[in-house]
N, C-alpha and C positions, 0 to 999 in steps of 0.2 A: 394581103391577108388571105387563108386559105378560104378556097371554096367549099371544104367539107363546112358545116356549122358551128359557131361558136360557143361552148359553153360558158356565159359570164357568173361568175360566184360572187355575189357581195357579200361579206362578210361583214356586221354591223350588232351593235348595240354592246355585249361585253362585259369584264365582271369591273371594271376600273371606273373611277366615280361621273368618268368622260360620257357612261353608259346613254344617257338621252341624248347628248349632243353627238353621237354617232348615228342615231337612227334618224336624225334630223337628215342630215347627212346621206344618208342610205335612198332617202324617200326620193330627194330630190333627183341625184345621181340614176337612179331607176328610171326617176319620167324624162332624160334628157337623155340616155342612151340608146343608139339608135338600132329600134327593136328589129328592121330588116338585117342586122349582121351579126346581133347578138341573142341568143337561149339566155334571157334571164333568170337567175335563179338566187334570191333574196335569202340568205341563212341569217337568222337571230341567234345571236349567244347570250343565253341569258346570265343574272346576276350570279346564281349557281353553278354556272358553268354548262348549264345542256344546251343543244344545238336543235334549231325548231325551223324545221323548213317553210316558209312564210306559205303557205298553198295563196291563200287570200289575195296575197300581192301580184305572186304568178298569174292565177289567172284572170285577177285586174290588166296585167299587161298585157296578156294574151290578146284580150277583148276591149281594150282598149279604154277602160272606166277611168277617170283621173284617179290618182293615188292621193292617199291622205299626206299632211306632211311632213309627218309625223309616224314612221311603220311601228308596229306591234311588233315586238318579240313574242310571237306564238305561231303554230300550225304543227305541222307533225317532227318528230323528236326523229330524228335520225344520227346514225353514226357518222361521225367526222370522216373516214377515213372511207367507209364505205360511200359515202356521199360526193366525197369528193374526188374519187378515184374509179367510181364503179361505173362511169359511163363512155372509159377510155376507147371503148369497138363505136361510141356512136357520135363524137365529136371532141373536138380538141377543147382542153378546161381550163379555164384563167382563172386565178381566184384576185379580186380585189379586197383587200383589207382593208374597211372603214374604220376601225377598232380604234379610237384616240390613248394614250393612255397606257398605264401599265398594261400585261397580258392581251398584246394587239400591237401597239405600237412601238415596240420594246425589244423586239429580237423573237419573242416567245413565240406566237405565232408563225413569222417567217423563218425559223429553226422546225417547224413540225412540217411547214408546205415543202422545207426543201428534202425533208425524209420522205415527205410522198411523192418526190420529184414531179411536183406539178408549179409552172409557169404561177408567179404572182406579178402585181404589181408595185413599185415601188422600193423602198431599201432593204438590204441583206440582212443577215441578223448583225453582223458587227456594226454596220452603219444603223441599224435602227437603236441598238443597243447605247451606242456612245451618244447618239441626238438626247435619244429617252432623257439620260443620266446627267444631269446638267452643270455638274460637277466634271465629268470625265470628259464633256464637249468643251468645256473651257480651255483644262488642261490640251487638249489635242489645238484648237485653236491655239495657243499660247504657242505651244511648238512649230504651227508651221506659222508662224509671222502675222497672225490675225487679231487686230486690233479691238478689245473688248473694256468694259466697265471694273472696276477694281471690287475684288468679292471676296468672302472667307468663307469656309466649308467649315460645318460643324457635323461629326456624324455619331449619331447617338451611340453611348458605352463603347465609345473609343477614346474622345475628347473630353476635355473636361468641361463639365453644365454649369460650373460655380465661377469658370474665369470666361464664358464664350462669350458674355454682353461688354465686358469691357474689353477683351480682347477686337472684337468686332468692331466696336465704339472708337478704339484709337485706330486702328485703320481705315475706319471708313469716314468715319465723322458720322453727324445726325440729318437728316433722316435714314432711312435703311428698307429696303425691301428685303423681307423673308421668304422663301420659296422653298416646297417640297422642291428635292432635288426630282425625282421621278414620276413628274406629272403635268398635264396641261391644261389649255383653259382657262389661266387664271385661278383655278383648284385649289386654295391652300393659301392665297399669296396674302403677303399684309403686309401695311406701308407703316413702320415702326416713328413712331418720333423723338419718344425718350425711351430711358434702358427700361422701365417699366411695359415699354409698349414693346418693344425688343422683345423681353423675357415669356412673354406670352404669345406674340408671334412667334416664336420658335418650337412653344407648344403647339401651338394651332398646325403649324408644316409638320410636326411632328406626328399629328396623327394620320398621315397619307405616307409618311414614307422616315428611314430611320435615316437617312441623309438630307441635310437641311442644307442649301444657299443662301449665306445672306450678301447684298451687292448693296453697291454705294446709289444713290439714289440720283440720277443722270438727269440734267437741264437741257433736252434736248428735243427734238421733234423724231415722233416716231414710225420711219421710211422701213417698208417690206418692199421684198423682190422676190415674186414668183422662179422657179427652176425647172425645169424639163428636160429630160436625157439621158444620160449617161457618159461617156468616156470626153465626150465633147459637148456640154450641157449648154443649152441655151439660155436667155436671163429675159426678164417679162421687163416693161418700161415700170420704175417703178412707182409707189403708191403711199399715201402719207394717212395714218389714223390720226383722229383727235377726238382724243377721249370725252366722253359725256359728263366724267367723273374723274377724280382726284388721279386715277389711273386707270387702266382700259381694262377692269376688272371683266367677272362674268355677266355680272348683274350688264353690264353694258354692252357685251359681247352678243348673249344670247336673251337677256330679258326684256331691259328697256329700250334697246337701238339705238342710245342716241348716240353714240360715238358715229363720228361722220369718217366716212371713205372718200379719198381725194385723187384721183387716179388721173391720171400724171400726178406723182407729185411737185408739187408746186417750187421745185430747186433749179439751181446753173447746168447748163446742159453739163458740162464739166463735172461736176458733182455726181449727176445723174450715170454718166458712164463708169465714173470711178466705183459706184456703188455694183451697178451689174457686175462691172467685173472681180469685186470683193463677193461679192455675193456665190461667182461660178466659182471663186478661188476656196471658199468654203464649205462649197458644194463638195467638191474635189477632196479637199482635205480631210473631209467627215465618209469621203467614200459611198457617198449618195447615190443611190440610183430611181431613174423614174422620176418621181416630183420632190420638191422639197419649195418651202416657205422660207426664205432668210429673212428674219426682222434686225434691224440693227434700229442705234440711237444717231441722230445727227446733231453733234455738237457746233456750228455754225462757227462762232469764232472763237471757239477750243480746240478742242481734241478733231475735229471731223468725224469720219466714221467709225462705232464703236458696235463691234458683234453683239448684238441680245441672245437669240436664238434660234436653234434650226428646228422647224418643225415637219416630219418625212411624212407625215400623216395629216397633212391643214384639212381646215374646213372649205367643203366643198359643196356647198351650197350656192344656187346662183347669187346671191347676197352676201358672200363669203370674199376675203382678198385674193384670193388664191382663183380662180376663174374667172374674178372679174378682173384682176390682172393681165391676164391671158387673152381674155376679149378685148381688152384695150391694145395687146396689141398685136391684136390678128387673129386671135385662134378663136372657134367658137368653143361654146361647154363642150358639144356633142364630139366634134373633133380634137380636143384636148382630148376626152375619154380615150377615142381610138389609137392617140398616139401613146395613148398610156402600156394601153393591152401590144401596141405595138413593140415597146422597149422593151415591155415583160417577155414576149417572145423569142428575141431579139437576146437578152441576158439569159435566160434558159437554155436556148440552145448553145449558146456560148459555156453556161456551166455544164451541163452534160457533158459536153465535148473535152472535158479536159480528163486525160488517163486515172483510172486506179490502179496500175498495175504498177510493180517496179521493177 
């Protein structure tokens, strides 16, 4: 890493419904990064869309006060561009994007850092774009040979609304999980059980996004695999959730806690490698760069492993799968972070370097 000073950008909180469970996110990430290498500099977006330079946070870390865990989106409103580009004469700028969710985790963002040609962390716009859309992750998995859950796409005023419950219903069978196509979190999701419950689950996903998922409801344990890298990605040892609840909604995600984390998870070592290496193969195929979360379903004595989804933006919280993955198997938070801003660098200079001319 360069000896000039680092300028670290976290980006956090956001207009997309992910908005609190990004500042969660933000808080913790701030107090585990290690303040001799990095210029922290906390930006809030708030619901509106303005940009509010945290001062409060700054000069908490400056001074060393614990940080709440929980950051405010407020302090002084500054320009995106001017903020993030105007201190090029006084140190090198990384931006990290905590942004869950639409407008963050979606392309949108990492399409504006790459016009300011400044270094971020994590996936491209195409790769964050297709994870987002969880309709177009499917299809892309489908193509390169990745094993996933049987699902129907319904996308509003394209499809018809009067044939989707039974159309879905004979392919999939009963139960059914509904899903905004473009969102995370748990945000939106409902476990349907008849077409009545169908029918309004698809309203419910309907008001987050006008592409709807609905998937066959999978008997299975539910194993994530941390990711790290790029062209040659590494895979974390992986880690088993079990839900508190009927499903590992948010309410258990981010409210109640009680879904338990099982890290190792508790499978055949066989199993265990077969999944990292679906996992990197995934990684690969969605064109990931930096981190990514792969959760899949393990059907034991059916199917084996089945793709759920890729998340390029996980929760990154020490309480979170996605670092304490990594910790289990080796890496600390603070050094994850650095390898983070490491690839970001590492993928930057690679992107710059390719001609505009012809």
């Amino acid at each position: 890493m360069s000896s000039r000073p680092l300028r670290l950008v976290v980006l956090y909180g956001g207009v997309s419904a992910e908005h609190d469970v990004s500042r969660v996110t933000a808080a913790h990430v701030l107090a585990a990064a290690d303040r001799s290498k990095y210029d922290l500099v906390p930006i809030g977006i708030a619901k509106d869309g303005a940009w509010l330079r945290n001062d409060k946070a700054i000069a908490a870390v400056s001074d060393g006060t614990p940080l709440p865990d929980t950051l405010e989106v407020a302090g002084t409103v500054v320009d995106p561009l001017t903020e993030l580009r105007g201190h090029a004469d006084e140190a090198i700028t990384v931006v990290l994007p905590l942004l869950h969710g639409p407008h963050g985790e979606d392309g949108t963002v990492q399409g504006m850092l790459e016009l300011f040609k400044l270094p971020y962390v994590g996936a491209g716009v195409l790769s964050s774009a297709v994870c987002m859309d969880k309709a177009m992750a499917k299809i892309v998995a489908e193509q390169a040979g990745i094993p996933q859950c049987r699902w129907v796409e319904f996308r509003d005023g394209v499809d018809d609304p009067e044939t989707i419950t039974t159309r879905a219903i004979d392919a999939l069978g009963l139960p059914v999980f509904v899903k905004p196509a473009n969102l995370g979190s748990s945000v939106g999701i409902t476990k349907a059980h008849d077409e009545a419950e169908l029918d309004a689950a698809i309203n419910v996903a309907l008001r987050y996004d006008n592409v709807v998922i609905i998937e066959e409801a999978v008997t299975g344990r539910e194993i994530e695999v941390a990711v790290l890298g790029d062209t040659a990605p590494e895979t974390s040892v992986p880690g088993e959730i079990k839900p508190g609840s009927e499903f590992y909604d948010y309410e258990d995600k981010y409210v109640t806690g009680a879904a338990q984390l099982v890290i190792p998870a508790p499978v055949p070592e066989a199993a265990a490698a077969e999944v990292r290496e679906l996992a990197a193969k995934t990684f690969t195929a969605m064109r990931c760069s930096g981190m990514a979360r792969v959760d899949f379903f393990y059907e034991e004595s059916g199917r084996g492993w089945l793709l759920n989804e890729v998340n390029t933006i996980p929760g990154f919280t020490p309480g979170s799968m996605y670092p304490k993955l990594w910790e289990a198997t080796g890496v600390s938070y603070p050094d994850l972070i650095d390898s983070l801003v490491t690839f970001a660098l590492e993928v930057h200079r690679r992107r710059v370097g390719f001609s505009t001319e012809h």
